[in-house]
C-alpha positions in Angstrom: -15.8 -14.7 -8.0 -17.8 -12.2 -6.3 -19.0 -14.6 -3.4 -14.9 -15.1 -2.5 -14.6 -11.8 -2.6 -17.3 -11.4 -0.2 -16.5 -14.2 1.7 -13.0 -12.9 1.8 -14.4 -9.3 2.9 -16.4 -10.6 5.8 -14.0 -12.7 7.0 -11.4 -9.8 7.5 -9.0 -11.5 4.9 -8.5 -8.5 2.0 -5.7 -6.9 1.1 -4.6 -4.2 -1.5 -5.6 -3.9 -4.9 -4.8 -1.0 -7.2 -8.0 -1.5 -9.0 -10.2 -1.7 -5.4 -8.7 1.4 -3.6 -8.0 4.4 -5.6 -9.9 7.2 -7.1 -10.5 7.0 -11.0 -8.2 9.8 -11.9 -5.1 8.3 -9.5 -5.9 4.5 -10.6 -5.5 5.8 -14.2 -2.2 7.7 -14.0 -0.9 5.1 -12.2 -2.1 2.2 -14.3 -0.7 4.5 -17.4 2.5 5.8 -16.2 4.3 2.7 -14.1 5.8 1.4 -17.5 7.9 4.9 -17.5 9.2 3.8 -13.9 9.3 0.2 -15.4 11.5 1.9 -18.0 13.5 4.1 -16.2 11.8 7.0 -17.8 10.5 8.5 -15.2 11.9 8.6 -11.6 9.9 6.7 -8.3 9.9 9.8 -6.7 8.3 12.2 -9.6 5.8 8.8 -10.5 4.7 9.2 -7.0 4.8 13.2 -6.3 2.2 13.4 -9.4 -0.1 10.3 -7.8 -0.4 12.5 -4.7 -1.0 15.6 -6.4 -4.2 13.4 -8.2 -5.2 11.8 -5.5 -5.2 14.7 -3.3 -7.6 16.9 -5.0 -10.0 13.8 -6.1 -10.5 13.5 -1.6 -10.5 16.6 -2.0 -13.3 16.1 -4.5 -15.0 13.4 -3.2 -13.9 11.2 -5.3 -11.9 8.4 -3.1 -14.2 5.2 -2.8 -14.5 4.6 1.2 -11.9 1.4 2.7 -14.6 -1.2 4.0 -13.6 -2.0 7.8 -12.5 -5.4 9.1 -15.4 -7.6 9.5 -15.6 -8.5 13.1 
């Protein structure tokens, strides 16, 4: 798995994945709270406000793994 992934990576074919991209504390909200959307329970817009109010202070922080540039 890991050598697609690499091969993939250095090839500039990668896309998004919630697990690749986001800081621990956003990835976990996230991964936690969707069902409430899912649901109904909770609105887009309040799922998404909170999500930016995490991720924001983890930058902040340091916290946000870097996005590996396009291989050439």
């Amino acid at each position: 798995m890991y050598r697609t992934i690499y091969e993939a990576q250095s090839s500039g074919k990668y896309g998004y994945a919630t697990w690749t991209f986001w800081s621990p504390g956003t990835q976990l909200y996230m991964y936690e709270k969707l069902p409430r959307v899912l649901l109904g329970l909770m609105s887009i817009e309040d799922y998404l406000k909170e999500a930016q109010s995490i991720f924001t202070q983890e930058l902040a922080a340091g916290k946000v793994p870097p996005v590996p540039a396009p291989a050439k």
